[in-house]
DRENVONU-336613 format. One record per residue: residue number from 1; residue in three letters; x, y, z of N, C-alpha, C, O in turn. Coordinates in steps of 0.1 Angstrom, whole numbers, plus 5000, padded with zeros to 4 digits. Last residue first. Example, Ala and Ser with C-alpha at 12.3 -4.5 7.8 and 13.67 -1.06 7.14 Angstrom:
! residues 2
PT/seq/type/nu/nv/nw/cau/cav/caw/cu/cv/cw/ou/ov/ow
PT/2/ser/5128/4978/5071/5137/4989/5071/5129/5000/5079/5134/5011/5080 .
PT/1/ala/5132/4943/5078/5123/4955/5078/5132/4967/5078/5142/4967/5085 .
***
This chain:
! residues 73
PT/seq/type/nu/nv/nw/cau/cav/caw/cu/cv/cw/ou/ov/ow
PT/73/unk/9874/5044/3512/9867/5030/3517/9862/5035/3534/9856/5027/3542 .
PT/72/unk/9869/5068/3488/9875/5065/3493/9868/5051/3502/9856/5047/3499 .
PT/71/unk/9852/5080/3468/9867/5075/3464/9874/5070/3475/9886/5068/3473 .
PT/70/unk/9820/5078/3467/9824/5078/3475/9840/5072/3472/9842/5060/3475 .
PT/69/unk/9800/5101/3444/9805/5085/3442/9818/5088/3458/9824/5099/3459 .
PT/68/unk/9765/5100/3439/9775/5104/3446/9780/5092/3448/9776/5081/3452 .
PT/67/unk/9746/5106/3407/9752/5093/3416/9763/5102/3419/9770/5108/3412 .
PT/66/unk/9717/5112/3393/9726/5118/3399/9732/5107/3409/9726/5100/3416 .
PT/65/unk/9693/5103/3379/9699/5111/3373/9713/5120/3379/9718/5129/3373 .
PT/64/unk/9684/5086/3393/9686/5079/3382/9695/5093/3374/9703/5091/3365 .
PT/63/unk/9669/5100/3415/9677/5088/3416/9683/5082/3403/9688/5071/3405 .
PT/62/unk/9670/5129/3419/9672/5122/3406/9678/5111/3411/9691/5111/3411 .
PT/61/unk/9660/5134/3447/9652/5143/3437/9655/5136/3426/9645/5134/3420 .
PT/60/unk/9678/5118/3460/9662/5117/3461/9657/5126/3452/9646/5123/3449 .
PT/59/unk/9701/5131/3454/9701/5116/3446/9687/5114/3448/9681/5108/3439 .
PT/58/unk/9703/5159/3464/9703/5156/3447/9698/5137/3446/9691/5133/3437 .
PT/57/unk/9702/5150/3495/9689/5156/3487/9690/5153/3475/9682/5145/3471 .
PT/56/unk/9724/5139/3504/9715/5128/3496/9700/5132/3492/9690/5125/3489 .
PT/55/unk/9739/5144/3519/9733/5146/3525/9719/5139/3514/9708/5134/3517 .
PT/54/unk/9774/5147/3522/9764/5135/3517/9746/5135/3522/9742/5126/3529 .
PT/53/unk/9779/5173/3519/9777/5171/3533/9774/5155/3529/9767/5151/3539 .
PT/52/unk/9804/5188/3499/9789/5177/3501/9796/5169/3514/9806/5163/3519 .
PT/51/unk/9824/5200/3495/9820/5212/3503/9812/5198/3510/9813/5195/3522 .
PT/50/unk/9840/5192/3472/9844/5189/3485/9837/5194/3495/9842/5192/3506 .
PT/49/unk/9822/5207/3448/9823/5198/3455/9827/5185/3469/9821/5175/3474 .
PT/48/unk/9837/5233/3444/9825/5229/3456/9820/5214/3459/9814/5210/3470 .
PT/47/unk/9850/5234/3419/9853/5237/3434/9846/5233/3448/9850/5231/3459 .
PT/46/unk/9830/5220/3405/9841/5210/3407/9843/5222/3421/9840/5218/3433 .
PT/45/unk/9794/5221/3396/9811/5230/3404/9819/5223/3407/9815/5216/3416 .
PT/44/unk/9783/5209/3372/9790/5207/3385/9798/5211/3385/9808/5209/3378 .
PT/43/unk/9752/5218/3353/9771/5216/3358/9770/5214/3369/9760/5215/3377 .
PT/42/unk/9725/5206/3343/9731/5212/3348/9746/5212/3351/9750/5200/3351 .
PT/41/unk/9693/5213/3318/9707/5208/3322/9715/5208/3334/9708/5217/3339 .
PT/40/unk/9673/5227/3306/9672/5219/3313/9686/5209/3316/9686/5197/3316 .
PT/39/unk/9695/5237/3280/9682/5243/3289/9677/5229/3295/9678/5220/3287 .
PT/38/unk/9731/5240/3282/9719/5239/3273/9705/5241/3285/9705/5246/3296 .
PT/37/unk/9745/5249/3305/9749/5254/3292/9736/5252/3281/9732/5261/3274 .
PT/36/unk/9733/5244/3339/9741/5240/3323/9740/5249/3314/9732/5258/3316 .
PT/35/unk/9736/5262/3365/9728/5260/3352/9737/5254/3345/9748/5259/3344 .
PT/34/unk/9749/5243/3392/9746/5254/3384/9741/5252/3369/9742/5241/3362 .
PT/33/unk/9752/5225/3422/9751/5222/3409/9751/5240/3404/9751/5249/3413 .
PT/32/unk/9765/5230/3448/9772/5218/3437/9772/5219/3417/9779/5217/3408 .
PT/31/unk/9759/5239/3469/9758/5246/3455/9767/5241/3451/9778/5247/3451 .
PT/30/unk/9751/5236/3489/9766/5236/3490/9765/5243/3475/9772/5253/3472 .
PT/29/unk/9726/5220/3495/9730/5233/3502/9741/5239/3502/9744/5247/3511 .
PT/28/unk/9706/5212/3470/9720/5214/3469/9720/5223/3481/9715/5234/3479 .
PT/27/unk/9680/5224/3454/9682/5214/3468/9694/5212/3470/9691/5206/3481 .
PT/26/unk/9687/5238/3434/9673/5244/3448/9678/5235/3455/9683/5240/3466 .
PT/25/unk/9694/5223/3416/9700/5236/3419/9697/5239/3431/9706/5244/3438 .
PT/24/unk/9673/5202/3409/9688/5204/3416/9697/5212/3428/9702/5211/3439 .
PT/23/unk/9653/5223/3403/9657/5216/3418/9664/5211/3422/9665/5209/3434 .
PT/22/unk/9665/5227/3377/9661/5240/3385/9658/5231/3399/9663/5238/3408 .
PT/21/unk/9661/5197/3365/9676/5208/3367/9678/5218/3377/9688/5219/3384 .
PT/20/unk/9631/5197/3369/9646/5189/3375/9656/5196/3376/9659/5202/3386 .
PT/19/unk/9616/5205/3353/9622/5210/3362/9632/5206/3370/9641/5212/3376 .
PT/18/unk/9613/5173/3343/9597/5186/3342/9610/5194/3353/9612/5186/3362 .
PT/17/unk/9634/5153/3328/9627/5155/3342/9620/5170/3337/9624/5177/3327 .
PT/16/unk/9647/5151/3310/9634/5144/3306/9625/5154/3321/9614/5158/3323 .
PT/15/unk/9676/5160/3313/9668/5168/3306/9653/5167/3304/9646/5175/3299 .
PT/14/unk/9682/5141/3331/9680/5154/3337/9673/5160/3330/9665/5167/3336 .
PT/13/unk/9687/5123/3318/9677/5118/3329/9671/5131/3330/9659/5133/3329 .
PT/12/unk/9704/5134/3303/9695/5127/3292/9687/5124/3303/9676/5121/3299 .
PT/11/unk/9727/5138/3320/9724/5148/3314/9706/5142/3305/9697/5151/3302 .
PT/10/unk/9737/5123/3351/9734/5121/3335/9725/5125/3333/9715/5122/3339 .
PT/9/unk/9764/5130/3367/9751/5135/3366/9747/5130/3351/9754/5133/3340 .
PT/8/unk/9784/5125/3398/9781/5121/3385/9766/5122/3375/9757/5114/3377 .
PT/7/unk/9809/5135/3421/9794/5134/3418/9793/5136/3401/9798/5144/3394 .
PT/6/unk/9831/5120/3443/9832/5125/3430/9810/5126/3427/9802/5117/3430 .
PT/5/unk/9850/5126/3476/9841/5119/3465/9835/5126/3449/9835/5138/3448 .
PT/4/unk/9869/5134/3480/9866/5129/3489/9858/5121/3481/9861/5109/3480 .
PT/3/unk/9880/5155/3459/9893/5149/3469/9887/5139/3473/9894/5129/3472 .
PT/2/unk/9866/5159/3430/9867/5163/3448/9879/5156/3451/9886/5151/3442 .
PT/1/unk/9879/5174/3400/9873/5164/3408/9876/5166/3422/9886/5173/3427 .
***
């Protein structure tokens, strides 16, 4: 997990989406995410995490399928 903030992805949004996973991937400029394990899925680089600019491409592409969580005030 990040130090700064934590990103949360639910897999069952992700898998409905038509490509979704694969623009994840694409819109991330930190490379957060990477292929999942199953097909239409994806991981989170925990290293890279700390990298997110909050820049709020992943949560416009899956509002429902991706929540950046802010651990600190």
């Amino acid at each position: 997990m990040g130090m700064f903030i934590s990103v949360e992805t639910d897999d069952t949004v992700i898998r409905k989406g038509n490509g979704l996973a694969k623009r994840l991937i694409e819109v991330c400029p930190v490379n957060i995410f990477a292929a999942g394990t199953d097909a239409n899925s994806v991981a989170v680089v925990e290293d890279n995490v700390d990298e997110c600019t909050l820049c709020d491409l992943c949560t416009q592409a899956s509002p429902d399928g991706v929540r950046v969580v802010k651990l600190y005030d």
